[in-house]
The first five atom37 places (N, CA, C, CB, O) and aatype in JSON, in Angstrom:
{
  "aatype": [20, 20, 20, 20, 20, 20, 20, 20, 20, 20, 20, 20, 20, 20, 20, 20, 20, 20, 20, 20, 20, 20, 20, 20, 20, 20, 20, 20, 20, 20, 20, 20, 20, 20, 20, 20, 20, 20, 20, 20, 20, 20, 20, 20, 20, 20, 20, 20, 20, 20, 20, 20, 20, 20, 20, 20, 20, 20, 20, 20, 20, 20, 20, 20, 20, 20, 20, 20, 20, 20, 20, 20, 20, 20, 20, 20, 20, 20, 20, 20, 20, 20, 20, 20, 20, 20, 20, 20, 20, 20, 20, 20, 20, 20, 20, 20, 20, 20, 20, 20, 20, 20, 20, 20, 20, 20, 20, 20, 20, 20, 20, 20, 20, 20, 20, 20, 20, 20, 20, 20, 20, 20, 20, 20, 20, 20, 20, 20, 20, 20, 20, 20, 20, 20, 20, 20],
  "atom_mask": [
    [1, 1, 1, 1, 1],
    [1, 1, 1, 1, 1],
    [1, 1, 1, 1, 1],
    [1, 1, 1, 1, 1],
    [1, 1, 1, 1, 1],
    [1, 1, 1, 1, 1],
    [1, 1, 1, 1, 1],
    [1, 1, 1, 1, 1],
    [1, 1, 1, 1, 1],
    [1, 1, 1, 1, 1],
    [1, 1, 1, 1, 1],
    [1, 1, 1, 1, 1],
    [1, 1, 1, 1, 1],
    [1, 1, 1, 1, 1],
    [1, 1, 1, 1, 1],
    [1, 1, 1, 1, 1],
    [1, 1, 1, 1, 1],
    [1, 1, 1, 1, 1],
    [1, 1, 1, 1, 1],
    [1, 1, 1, 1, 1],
    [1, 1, 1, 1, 1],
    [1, 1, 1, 1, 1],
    [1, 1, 1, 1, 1],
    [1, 1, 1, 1, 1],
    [1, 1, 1, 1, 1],
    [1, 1, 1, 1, 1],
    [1, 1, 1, 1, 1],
    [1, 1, 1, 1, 1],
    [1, 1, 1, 1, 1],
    [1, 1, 1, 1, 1],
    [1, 1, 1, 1, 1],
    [1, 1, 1, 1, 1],
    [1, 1, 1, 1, 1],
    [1, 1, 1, 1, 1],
    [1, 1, 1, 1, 1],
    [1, 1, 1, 1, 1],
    [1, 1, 1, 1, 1],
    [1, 1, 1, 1, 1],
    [1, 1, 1, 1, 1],
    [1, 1, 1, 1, 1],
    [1, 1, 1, 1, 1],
    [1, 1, 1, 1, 1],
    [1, 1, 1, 1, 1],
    [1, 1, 1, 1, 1],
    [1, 1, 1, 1, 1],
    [1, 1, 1, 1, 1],
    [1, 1, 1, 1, 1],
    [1, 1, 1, 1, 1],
    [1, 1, 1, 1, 1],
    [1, 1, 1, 1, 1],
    [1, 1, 1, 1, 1],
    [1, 1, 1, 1, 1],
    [1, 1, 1, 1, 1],
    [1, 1, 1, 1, 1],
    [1, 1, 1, 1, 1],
    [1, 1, 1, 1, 1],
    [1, 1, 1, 1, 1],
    [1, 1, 1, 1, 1],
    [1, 1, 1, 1, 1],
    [1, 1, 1, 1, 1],
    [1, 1, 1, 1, 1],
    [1, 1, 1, 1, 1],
    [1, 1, 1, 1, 1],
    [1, 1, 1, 1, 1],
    [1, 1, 1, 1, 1],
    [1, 1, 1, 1, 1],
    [1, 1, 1, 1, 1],
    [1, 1, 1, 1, 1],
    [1, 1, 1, 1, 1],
    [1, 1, 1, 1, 1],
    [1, 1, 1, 1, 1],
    [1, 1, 1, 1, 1],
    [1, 1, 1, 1, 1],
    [1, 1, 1, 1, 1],
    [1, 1, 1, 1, 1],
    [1, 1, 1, 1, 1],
    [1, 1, 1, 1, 1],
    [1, 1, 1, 1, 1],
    [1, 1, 1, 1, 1],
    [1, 1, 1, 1, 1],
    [1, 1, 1, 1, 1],
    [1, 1, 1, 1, 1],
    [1, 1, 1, 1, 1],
    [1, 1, 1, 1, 1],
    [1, 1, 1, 1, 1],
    [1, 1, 1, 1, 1],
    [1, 1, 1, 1, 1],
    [1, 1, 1, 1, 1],
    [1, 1, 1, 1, 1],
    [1, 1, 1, 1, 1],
    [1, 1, 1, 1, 1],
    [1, 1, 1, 1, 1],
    [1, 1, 1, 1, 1],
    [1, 1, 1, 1, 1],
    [1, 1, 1, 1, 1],
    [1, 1, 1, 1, 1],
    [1, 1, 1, 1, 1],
    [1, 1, 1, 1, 1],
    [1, 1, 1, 1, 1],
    [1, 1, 1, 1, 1],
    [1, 1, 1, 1, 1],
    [1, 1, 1, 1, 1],
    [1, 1, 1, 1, 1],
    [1, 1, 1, 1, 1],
    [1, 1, 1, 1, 1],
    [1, 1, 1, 1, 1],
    [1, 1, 1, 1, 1],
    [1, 1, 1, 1, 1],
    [1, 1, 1, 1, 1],
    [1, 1, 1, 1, 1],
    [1, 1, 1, 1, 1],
    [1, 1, 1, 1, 1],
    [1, 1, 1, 1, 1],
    [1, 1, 1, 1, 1],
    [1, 1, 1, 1, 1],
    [1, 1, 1, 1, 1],
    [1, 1, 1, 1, 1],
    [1, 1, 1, 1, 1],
    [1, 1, 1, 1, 1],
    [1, 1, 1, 1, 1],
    [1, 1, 1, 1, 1],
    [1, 1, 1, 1, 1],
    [1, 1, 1, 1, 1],
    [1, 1, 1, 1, 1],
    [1, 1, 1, 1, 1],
    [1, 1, 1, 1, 1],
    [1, 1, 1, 1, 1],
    [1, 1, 1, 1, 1],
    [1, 1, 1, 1, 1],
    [1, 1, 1, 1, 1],
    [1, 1, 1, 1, 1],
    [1, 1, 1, 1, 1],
    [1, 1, 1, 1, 1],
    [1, 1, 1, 1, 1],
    [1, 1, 1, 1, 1],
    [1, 1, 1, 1, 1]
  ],
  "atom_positions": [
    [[0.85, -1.18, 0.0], [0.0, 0.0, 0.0], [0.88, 1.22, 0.0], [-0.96, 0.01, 1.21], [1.98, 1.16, 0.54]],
    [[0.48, 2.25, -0.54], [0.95, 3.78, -0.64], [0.7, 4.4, -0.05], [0.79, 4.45, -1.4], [0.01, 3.92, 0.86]],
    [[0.96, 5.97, 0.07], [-0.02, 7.12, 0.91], [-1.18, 7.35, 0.24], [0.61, 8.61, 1.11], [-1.71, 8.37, 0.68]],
    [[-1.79, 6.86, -0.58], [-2.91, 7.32, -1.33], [-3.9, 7.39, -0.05], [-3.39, 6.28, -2.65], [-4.83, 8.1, -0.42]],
    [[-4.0, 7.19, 0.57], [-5.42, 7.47, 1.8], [-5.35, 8.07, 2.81], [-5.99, 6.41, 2.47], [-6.25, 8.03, 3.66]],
    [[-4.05, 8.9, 2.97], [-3.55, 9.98, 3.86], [-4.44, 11.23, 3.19], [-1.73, 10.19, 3.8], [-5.57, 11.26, 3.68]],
    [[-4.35, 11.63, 2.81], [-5.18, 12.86, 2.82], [-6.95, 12.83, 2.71], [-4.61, 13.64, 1.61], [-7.6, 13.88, 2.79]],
    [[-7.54, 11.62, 2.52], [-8.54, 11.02, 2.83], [-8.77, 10.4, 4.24], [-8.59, 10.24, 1.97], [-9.83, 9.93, 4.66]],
    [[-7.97, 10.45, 4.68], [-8.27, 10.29, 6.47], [-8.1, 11.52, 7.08], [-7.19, 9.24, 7.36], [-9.05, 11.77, 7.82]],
    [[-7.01, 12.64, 7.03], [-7.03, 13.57, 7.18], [-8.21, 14.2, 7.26], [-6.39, 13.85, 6.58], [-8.72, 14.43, 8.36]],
    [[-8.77, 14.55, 6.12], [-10.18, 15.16, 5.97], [-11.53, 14.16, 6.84], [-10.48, 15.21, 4.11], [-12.53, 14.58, 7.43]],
    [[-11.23, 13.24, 6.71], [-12.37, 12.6, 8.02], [-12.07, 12.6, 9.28], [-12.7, 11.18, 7.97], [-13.01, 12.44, 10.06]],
    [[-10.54, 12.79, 9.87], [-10.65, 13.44, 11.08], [-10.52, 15.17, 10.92], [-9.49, 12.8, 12.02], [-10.89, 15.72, 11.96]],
    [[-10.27, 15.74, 10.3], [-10.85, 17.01, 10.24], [-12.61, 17.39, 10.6], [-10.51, 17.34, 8.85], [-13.25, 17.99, 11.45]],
    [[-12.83, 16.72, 9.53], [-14.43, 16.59, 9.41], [-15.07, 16.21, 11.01], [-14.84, 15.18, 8.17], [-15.5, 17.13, 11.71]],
    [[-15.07, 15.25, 11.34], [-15.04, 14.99, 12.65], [-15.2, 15.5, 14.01], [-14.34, 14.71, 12.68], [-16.07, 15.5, 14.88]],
    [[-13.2, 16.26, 13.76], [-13.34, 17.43, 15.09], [-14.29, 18.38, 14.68], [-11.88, 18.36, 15.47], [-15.14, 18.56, 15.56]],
    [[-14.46, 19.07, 13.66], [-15.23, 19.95, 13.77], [-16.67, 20.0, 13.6], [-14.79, 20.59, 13.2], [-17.18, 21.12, 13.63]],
    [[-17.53, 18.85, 13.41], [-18.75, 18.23, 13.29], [-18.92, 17.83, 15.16], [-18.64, 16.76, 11.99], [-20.07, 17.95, 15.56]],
    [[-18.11, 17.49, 15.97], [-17.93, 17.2, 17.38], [-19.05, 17.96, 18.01], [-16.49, 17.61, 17.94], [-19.14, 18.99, 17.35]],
    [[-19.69, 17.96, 18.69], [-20.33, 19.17, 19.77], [-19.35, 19.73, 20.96], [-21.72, 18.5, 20.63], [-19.23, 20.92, 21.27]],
    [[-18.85, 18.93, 21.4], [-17.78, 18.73, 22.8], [-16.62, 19.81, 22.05], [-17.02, 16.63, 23.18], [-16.39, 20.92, 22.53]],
    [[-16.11, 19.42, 21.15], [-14.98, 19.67, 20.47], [-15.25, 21.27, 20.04], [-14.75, 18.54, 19.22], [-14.54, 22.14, 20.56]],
    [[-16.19, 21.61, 19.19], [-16.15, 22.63, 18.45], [-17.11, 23.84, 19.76], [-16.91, 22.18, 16.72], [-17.29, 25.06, 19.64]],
    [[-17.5, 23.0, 20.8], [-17.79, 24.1, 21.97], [-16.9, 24.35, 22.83], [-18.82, 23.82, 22.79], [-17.27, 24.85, 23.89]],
    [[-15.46, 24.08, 22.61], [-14.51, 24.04, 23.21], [-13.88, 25.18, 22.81], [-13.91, 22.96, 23.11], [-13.7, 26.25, 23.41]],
    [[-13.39, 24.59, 21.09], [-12.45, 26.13, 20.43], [-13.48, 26.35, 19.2], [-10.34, 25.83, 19.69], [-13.13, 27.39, 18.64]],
    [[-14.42, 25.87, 18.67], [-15.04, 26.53, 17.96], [-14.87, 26.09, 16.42], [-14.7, 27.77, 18.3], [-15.25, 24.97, 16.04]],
    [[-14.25, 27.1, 15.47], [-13.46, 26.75, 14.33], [-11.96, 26.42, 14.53], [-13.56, 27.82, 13.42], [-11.39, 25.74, 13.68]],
    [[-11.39, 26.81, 15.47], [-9.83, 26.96, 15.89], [-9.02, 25.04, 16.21], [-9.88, 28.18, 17.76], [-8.53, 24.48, 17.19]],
    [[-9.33, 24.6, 14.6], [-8.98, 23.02, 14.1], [-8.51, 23.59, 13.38], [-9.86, 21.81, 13.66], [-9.08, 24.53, 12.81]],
    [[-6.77, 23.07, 13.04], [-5.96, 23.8, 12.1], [-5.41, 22.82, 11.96], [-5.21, 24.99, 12.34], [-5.39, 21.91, 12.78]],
    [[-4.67, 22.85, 10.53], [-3.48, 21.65, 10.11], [-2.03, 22.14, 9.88], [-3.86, 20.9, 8.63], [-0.99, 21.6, 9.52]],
    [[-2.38, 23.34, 10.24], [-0.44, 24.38, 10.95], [-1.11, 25.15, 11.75], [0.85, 25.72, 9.64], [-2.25, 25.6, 11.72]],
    [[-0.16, 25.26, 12.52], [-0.11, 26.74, 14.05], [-1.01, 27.76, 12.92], [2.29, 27.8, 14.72], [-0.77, 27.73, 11.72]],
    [[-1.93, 28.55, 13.45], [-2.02, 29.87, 12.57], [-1.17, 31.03, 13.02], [-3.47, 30.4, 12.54], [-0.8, 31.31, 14.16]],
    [[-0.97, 31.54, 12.07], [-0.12, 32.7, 11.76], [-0.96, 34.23, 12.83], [-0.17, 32.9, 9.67], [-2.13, 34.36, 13.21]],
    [[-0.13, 34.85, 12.95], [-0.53, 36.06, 13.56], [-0.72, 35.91, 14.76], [-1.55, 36.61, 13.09], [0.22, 35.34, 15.31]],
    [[-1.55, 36.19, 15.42], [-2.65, 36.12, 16.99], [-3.31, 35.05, 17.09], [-3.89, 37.2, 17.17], [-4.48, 34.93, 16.73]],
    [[-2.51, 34.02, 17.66], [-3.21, 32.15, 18.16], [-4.3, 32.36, 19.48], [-1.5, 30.76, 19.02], [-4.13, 32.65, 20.67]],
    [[-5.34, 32.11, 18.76], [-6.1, 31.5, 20.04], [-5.55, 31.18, 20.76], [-6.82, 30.61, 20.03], [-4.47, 30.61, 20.79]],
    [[-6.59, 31.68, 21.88], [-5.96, 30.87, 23.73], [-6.04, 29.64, 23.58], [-6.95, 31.09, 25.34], [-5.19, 29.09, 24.29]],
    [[-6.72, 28.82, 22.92], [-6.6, 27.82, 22.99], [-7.23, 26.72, 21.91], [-6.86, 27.79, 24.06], [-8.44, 26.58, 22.07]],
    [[-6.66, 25.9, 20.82], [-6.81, 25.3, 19.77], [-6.24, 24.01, 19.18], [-6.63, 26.05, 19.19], [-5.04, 23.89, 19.45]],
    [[-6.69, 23.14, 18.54], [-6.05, 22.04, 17.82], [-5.32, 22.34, 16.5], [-7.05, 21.08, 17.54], [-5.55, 23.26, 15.72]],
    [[-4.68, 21.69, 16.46], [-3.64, 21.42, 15.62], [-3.26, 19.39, 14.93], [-2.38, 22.14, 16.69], [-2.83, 18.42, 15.56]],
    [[-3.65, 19.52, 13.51], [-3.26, 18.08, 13.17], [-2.07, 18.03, 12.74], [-4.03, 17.43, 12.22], [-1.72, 18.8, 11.85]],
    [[-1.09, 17.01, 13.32], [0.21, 16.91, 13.31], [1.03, 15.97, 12.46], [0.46, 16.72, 14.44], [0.8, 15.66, 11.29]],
    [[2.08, 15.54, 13.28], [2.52, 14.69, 12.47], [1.84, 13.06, 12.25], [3.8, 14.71, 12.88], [0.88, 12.57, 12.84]],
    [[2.71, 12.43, 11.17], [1.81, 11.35, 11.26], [3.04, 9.98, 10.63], [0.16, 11.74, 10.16], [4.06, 10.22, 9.98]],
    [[2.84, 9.41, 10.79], [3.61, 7.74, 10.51], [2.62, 7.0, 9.77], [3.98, 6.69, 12.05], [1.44, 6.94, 10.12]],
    [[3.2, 6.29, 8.52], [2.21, 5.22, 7.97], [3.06, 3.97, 7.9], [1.55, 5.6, 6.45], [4.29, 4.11, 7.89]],
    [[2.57, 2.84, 7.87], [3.02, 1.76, 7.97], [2.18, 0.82, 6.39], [2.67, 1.3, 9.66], [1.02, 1.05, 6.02]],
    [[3.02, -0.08, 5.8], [1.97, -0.8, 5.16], [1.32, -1.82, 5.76], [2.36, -1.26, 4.12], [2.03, -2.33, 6.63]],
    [[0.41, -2.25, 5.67], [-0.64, -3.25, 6.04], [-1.37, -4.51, 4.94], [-1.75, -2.32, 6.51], [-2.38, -5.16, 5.2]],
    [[-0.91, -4.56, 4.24], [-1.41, -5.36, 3.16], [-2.05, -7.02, 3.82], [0.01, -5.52, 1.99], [-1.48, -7.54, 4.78]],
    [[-2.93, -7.51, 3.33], [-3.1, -8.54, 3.9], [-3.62, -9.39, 2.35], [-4.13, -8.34, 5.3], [-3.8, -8.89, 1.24]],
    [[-3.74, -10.67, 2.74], [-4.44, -11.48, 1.2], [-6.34, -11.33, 1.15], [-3.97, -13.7, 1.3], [-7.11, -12.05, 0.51]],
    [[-6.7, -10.11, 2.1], [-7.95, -9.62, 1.44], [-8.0, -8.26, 0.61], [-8.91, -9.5, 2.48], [-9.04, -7.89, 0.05]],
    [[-7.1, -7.71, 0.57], [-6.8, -6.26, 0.72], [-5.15, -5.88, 0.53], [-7.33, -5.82, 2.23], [-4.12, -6.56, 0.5]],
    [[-5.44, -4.41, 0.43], [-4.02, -3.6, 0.53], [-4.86, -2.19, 1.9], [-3.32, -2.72, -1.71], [-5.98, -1.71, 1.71]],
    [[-4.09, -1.88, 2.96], [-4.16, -1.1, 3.78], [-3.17, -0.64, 4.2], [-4.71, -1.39, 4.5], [-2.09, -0.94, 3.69]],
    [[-3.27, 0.17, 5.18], [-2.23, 0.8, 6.13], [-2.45, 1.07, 7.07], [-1.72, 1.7, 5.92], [-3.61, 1.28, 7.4]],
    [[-1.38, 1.19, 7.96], [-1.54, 1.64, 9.88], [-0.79, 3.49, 9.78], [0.06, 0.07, 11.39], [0.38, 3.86, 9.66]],
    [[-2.11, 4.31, 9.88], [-1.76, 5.81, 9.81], [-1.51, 5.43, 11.65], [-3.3, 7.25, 9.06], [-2.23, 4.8, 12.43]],
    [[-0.47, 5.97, 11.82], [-0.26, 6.76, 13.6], [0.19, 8.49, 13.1], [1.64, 5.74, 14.86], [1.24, 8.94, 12.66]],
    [[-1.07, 9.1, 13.4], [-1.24, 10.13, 13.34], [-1.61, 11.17, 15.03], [-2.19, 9.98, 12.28], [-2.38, 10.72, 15.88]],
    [[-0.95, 12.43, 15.18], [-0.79, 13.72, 15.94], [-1.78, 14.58, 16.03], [0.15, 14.45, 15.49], [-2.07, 15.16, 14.98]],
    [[-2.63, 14.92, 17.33], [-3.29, 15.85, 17.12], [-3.4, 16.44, 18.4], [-4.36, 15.56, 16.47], [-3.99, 16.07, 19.41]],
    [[-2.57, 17.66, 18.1], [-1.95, 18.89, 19.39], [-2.78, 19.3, 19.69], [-1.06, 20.11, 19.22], [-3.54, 19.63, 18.78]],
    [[-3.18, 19.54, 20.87], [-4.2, 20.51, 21.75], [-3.06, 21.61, 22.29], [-5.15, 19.56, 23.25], [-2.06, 21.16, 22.85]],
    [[-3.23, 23.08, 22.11], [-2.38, 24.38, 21.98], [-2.65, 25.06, 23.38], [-2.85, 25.44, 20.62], [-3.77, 24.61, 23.61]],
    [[-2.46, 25.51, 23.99], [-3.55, 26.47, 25.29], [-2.04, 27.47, 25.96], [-4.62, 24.89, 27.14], [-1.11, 27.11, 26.69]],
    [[-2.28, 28.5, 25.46], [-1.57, 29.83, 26.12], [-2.53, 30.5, 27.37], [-1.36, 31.11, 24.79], [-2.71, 31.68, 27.68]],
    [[-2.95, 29.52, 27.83], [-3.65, 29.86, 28.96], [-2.8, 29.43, 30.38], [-5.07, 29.15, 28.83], [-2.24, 28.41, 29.99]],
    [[-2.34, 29.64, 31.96], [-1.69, 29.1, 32.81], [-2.28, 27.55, 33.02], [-1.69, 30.0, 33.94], [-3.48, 27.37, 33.23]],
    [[-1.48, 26.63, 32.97], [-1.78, 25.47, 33.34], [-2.69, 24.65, 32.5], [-2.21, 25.6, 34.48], [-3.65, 25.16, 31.92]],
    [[-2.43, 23.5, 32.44], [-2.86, 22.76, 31.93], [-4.59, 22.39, 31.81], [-2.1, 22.06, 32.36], [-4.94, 21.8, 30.79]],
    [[-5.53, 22.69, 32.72], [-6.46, 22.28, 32.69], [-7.92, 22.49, 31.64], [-6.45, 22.47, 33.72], [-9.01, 21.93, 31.77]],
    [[-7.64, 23.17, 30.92], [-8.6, 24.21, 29.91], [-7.8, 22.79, 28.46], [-7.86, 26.84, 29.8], [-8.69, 22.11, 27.94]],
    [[-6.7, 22.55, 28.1], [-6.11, 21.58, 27.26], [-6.5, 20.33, 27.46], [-4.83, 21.58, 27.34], [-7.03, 19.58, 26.64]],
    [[-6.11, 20.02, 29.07], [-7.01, 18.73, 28.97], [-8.28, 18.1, 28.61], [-7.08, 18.46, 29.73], [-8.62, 17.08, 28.01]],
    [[-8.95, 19.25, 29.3], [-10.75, 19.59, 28.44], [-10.42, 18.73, 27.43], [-11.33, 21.48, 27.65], [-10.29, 17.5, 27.46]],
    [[-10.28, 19.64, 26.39], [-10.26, 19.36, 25.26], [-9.71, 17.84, 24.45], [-9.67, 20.38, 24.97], [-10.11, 17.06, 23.58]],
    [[-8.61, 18.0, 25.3], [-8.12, 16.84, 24.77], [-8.65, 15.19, 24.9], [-6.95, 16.95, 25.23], [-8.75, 14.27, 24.08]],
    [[-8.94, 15.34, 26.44], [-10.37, 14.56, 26.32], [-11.85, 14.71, 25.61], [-10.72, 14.53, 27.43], [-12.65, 13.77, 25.58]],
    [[-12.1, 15.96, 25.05], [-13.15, 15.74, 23.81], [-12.5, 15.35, 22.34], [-14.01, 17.2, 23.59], [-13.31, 15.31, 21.42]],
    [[-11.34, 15.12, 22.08], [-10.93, 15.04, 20.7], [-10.74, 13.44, 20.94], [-9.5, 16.08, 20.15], [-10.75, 12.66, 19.99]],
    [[-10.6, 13.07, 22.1], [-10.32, 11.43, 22.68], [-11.79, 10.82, 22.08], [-10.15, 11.22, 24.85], [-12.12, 9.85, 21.4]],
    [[-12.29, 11.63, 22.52], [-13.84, 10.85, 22.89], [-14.43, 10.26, 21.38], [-15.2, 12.21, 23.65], [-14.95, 9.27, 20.87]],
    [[-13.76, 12.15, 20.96], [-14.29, 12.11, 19.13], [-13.82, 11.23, 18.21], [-13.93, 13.35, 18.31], [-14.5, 10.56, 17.44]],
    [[-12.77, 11.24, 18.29], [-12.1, 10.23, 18.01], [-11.58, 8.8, 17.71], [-11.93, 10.4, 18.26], [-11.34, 8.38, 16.58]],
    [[-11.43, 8.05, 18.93], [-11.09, 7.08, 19.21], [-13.15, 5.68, 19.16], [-10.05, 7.62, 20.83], [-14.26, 5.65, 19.69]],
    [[-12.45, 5.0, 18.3], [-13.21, 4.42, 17.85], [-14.22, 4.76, 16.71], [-13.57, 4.15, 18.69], [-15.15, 4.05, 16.33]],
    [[-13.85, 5.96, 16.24], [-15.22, 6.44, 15.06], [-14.51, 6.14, 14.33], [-15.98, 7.96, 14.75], [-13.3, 6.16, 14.55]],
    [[-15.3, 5.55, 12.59], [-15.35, 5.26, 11.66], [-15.73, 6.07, 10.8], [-15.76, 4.48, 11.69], [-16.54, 5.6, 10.01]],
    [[-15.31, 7.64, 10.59], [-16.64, 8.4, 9.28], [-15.94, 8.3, 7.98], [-17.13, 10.43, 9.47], [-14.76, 7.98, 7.86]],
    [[-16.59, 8.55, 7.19], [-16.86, 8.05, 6.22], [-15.74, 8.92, 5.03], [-18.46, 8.1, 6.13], [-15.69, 10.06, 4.55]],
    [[-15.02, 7.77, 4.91], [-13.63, 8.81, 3.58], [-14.06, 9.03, 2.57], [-12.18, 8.13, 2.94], [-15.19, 8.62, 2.28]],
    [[-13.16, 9.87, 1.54], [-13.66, 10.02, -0.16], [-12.87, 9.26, -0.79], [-13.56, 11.49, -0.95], [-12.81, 9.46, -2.0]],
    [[-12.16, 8.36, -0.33], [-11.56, 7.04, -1.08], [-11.37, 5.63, 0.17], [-9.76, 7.58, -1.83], [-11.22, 5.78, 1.38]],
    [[-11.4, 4.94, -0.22], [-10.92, 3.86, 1.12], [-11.73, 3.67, 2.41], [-9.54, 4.34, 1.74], [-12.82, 4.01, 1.96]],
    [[-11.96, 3.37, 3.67], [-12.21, 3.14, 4.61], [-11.69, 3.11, 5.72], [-12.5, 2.57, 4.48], [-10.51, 2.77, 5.63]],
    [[-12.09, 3.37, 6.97], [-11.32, 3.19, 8.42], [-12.1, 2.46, 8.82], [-11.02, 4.32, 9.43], [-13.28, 2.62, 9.12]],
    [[-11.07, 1.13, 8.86], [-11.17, -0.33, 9.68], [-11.51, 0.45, 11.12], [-9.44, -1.5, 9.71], [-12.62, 0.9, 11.4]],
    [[-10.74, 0.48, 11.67], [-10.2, 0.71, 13.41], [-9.65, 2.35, 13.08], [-8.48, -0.7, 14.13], [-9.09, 2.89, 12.13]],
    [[-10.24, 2.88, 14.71], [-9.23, 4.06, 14.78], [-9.52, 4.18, 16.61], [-9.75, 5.75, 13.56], [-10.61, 4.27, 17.18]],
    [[-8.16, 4.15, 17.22], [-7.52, 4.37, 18.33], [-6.96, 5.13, 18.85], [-7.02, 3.92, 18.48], [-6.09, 5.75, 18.23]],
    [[-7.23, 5.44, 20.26], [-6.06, 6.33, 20.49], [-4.76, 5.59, 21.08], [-6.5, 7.45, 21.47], [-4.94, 4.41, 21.38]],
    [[-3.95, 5.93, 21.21], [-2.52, 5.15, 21.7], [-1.79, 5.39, 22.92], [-1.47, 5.38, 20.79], [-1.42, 4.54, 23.73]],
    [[-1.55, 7.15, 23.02], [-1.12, 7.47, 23.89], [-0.55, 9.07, 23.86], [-0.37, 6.49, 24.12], [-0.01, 9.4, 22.8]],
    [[-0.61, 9.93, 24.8], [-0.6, 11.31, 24.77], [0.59, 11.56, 25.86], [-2.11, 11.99, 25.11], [1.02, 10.77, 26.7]],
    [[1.13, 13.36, 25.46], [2.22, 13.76, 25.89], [1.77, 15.24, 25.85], [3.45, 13.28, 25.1], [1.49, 15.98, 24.91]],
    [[1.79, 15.46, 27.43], [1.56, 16.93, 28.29], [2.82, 17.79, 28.61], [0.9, 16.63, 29.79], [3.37, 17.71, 29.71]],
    [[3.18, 18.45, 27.83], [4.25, 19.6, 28.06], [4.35, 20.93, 27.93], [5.08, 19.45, 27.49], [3.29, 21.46, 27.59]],
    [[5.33, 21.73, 28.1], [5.36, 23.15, 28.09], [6.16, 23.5, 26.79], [6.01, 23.76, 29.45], [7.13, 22.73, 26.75]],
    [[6.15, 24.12, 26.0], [6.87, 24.59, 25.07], [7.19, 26.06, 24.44], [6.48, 23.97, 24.37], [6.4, 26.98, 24.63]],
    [[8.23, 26.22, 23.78], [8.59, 27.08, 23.2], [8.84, 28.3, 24.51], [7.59, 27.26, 22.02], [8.37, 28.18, 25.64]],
    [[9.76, 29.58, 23.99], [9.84, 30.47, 25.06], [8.57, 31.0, 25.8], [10.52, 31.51, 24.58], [8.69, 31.66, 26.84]],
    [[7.5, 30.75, 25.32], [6.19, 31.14, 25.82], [5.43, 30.59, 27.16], [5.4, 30.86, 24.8], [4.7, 30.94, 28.09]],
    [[6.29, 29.23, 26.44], [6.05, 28.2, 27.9], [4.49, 28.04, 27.51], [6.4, 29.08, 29.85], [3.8, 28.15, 28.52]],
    [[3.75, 27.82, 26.33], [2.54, 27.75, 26.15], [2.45, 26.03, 26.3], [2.1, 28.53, 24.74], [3.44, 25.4, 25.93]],
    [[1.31, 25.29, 26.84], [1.17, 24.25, 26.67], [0.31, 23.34, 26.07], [1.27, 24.12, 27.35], [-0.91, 23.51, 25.98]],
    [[1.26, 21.81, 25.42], [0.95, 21.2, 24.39], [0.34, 19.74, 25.02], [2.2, 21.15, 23.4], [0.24, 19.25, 26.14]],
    [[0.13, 19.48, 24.14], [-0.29, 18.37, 24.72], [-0.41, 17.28, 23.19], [-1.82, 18.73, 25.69], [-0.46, 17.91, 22.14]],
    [[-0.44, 16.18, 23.12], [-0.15, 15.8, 21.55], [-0.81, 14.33, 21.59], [1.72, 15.79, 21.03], [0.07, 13.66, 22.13]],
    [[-1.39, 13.87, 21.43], [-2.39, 12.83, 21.5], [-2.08, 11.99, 20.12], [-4.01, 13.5, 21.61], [-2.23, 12.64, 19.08]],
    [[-1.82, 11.12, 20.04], [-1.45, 10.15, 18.98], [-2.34, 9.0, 18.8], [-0.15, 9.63, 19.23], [-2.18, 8.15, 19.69]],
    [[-3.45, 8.63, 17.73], [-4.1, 7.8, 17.0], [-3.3, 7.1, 16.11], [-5.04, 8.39, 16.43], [-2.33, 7.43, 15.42]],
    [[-4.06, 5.85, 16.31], [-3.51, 5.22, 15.4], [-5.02, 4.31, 14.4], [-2.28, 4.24, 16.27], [-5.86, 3.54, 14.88]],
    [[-4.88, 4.76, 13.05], [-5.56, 4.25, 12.19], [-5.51, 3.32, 11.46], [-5.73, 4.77, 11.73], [-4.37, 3.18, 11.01]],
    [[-6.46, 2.34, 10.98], [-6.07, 0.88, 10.57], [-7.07, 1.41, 9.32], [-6.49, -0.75, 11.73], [-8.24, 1.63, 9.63]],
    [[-6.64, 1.62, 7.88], [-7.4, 2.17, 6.79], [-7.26, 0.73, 5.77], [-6.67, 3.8, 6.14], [-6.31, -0.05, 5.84]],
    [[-8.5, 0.58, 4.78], [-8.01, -0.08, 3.44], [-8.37, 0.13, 2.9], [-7.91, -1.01, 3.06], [-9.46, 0.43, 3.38]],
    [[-8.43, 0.42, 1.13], [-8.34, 0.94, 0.11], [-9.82, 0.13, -0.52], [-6.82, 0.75, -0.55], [-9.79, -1.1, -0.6]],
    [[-10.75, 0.67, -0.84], [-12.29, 0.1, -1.32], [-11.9, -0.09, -2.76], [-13.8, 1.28, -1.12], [-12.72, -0.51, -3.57]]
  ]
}
């Protein structure tokens, strides 16, 4: 299998967070796929990096996406990020919606990382899924 279904999963977890109730009453529109430029919300997602693996099996051709999705918060302390990051968990982990090529078998979460960054000391938090896709 190829990347051909990376940017077709992309857009269904895009779609997703921001279809969420939990999620989009959190930051709203502020689901981005780079930092935005200028004046960052107090507090927002970000889709990150991502790892693909092939998966091919003798029914199919697939792949294992382990894909990033940063929760941002220039707010003191962590607790306003976690929010969130437990609604992008929720949204997330286990939904199936529906791609414009291919399918999501499985989608998981794996495991997350709470830190401070950059001179701002703004904090991240980075939540890592992992997707089990195959090609229709």
């Amino acid at each position: 299998m190829s990347y051909t279904l990376g940017a077709a999963l992309q857009a269904a977890v895009y779609e997703t967070l921001t279809q969420d109730p939990a999620v989009s009453g959190l930051v709203g529109d502020a689901i981005f796929d780079n930092a935005p430029a200028g004046a960052e919300p107090q507090l927002y997602a970000v889709l990150g990096i991502e790892d693909v693996f092939a998966r091919n099996d003798k029914t199919g051709t697939g792949a294992l996406h382990r894909f990033t999705v940063g929760v941002v918060s220039n707010e003191a302390g962590f607790a306003s990020g976690k929010v969130l990051a437990a609604a992008i968990s929720d949204a997330l982990h286990g939904a199936q919606p529906v791609m414009s090529r291919g399918r999501i078998v499985s989608m998981n979460f794996e495991r997350a990382r709470a830190r401070r960054t950059g001179p701002e000391q703004r904090r991240q938090i980075n939540l890592r899924f992992a997707a089990r896709v195959e090609d229709a």
